[in-house]
C-alpha positions in Angstrom: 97.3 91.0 125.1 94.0 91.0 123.2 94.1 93.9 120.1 92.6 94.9 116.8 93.8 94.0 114.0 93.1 95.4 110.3 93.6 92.6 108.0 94.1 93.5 103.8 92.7 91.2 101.6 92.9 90.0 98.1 91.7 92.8 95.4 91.2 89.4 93.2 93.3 87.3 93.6 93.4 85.0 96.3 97.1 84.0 95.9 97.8 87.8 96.7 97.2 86.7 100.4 100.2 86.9 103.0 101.9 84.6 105.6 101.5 86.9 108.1 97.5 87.6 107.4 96.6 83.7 107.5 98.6 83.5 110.8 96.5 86.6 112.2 93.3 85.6 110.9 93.9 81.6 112.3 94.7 83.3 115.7 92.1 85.6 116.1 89.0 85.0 118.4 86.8 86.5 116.2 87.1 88.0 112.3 84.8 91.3 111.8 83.7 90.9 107.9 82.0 93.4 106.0 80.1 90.8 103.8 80.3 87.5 106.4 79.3 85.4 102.6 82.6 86.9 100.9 84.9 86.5 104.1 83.4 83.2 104.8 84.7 82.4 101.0 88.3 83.4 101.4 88.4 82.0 104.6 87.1 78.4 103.4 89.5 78.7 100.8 92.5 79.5 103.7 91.1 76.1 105.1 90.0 78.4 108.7 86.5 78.2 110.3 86.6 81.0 112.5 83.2 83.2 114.4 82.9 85.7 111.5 80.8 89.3 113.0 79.0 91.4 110.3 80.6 95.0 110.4 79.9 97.1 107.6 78.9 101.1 106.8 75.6 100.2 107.6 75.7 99.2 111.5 79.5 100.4 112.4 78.2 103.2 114.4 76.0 100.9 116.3 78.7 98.1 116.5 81.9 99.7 117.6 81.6 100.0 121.7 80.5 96.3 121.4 83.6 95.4 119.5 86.0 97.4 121.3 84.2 95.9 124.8 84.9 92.4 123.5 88.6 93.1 123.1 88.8 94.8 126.3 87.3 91.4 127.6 90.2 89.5 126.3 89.4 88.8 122.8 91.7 89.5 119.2 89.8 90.4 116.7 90.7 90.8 113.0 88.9 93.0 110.6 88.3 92.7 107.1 87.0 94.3 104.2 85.2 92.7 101.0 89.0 93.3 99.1 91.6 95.2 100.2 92.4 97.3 103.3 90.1 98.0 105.7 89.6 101.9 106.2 90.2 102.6 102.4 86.9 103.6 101.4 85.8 100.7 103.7 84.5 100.5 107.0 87.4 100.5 109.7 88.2 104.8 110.2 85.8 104.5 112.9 86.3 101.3 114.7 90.4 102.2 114.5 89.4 105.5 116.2 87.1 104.3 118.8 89.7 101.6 119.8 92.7 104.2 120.4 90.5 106.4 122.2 89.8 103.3 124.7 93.3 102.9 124.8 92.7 99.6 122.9 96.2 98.3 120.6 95.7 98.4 117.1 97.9 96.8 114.4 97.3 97.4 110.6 99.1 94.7 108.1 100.3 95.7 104.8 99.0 93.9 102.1 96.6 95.0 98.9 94.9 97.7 98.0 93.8 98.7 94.3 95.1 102.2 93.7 98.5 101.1 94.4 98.9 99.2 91.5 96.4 101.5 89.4 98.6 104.2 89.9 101.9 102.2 89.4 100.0 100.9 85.8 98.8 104.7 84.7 102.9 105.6 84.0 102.0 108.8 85.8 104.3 110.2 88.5 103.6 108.5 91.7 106.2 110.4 94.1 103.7 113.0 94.8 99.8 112.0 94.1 96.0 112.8 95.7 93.8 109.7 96.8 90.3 111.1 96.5 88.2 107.7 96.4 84.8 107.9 95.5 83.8 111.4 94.1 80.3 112.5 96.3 77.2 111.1 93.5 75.2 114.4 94.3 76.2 117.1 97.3 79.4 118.1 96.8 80.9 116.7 93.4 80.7 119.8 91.3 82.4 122.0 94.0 85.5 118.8 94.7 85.6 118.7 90.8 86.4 122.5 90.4 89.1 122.4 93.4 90.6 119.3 91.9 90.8 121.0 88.1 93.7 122.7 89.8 95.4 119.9 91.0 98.9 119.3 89.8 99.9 116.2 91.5 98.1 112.7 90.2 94.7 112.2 91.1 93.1 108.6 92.1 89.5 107.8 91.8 87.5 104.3 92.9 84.5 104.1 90.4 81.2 102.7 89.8 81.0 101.2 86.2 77.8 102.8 86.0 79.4 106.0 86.8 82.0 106.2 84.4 81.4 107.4 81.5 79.5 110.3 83.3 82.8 111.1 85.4 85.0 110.7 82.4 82.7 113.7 80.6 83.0 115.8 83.9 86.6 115.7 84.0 87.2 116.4 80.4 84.9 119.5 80.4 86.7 120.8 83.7 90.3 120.1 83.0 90.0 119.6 79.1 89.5 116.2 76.8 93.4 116.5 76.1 94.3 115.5 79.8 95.8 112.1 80.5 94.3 109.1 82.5 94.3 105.7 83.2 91.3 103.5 83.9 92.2 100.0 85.6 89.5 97.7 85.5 89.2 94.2 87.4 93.1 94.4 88.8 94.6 91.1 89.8 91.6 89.1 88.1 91.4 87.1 84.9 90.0 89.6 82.9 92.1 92.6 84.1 92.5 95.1 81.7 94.2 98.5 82.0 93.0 101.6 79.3 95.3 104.5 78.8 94.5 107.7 76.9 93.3 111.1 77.0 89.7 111.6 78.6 88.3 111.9 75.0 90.1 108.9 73.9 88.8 106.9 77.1 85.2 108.5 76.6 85.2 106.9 73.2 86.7 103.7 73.9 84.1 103.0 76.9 81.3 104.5 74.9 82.3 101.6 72.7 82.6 99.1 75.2 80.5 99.2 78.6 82.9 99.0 81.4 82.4 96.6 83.7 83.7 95.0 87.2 85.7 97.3 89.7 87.6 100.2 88.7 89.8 102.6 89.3 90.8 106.2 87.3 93.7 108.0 87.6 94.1 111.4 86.3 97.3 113.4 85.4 97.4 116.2 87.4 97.3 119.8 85.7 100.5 120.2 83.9 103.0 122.6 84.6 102.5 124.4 81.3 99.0 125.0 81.7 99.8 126.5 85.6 102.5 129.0 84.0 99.8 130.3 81.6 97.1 130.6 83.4 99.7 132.8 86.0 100.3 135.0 83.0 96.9 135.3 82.5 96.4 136.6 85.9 99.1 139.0 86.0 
């Protein structure tokens, strides 16, 4: 029975590719690629020449009744993002959706995605945490920022290098330069490199050295002792 499947792929790393995601992707009729260049990479490198489709943010909402019509004609198709899992600030939410609503069968692999091990690296609790991707660049950010400087659990951000430096400033004049974070930077690669500190101490060390590749910051969420006073103040 021809279904959808969402296909993880390597954050860096191609080794970080499983058995069961070659199989799929050597199976499928057709693989749905956000960047049909990058895709066309890994799979050269898996030794498969499959039809690769361009789906991206940019013509999903165009492409998805032509997609799920294709299955629904008999075809398996696989999609993929650049790195990672499909649907994690990626293209995929909608395609999933419009596929279950057509009563179409879709099957999502486990494999990589780079706030798993970013979070796992920070040394910050992980039984309880807050996946925010990335923050809005304009509409929006300073109204999320202000609910999040409550947040107790650990927070997880994808980041723009570019982007930063500025976020890193925002954060420590919401929720205070002492607070904790992480930043993870290039994970799986060769030049992976993983920055702990307070916001000050990370503002400072990236001031010093311009960050670069693909990252991702996680934030301590507001600790208990700060909560208790700020109750007291209240009262």
């Amino acid at each position: 029975m021809a279904k959808l499947y969402i296909v993880p792929t390597p954050i860096g790393n191609l080794d970080d590719i499983t058995l069961r995601a070659v199989k799929v992707l050597s199976e499928a009729d057709i693989v749905l690629a956000e960047d049909t260049r990058t895709s066309g990479f890994l799979l050269k490198h898996l030794g498969l020449d499959k039809k690769l489709w361009s789906h991206h943010k940019f013509n999903e909402h165009a492409a998805v009744e032509a997609v799920a019509s294709t299955i629904l004609g008999g075809e398996t198709l696989a999609l993929v993002s650049d790195a990672g899992t499909p649907g994690i600030s990626d293209p995929g939410f909608l395609l999933v959706r419009t596929c279950l609503e057509r009563g179409i069968e879709v099957e999502t692999l486990p494999g990589p995605t780079a706030f798993v091990p970013a979070l796992i690296n920070s040394g910050f609790p992980a039984d309880r945490f807050c996946f925010e991707g990335f923050l809005p660049p304009k509409k929006g950010r300073s109204k999320r920022l202000h609910v999040l400087a409550e947040e107790s659990r650990t927070m997880i951000f994808y980041e723009s290098p570019y982007r930063l430096l500025k976020t890193l400033k925002e954060l420590a004049d919401l929720f205070g330069p002492e607070r904790e974070a992480s930043v993870s930077r290039e994970l799986t690669k060769k030049f992976e490199e993983n920055v702990r500190g307070t916001l000050a101490e990370l503002i400072e060390h990236f001031t010093r050295r311009e960050p670069k590749g693909e990252i991702v910051l996680v934030v301590a969420g507001k600790p208990r002792k700060e909560r208790d006073n700020q109750s007291e103040t209240e009262e």
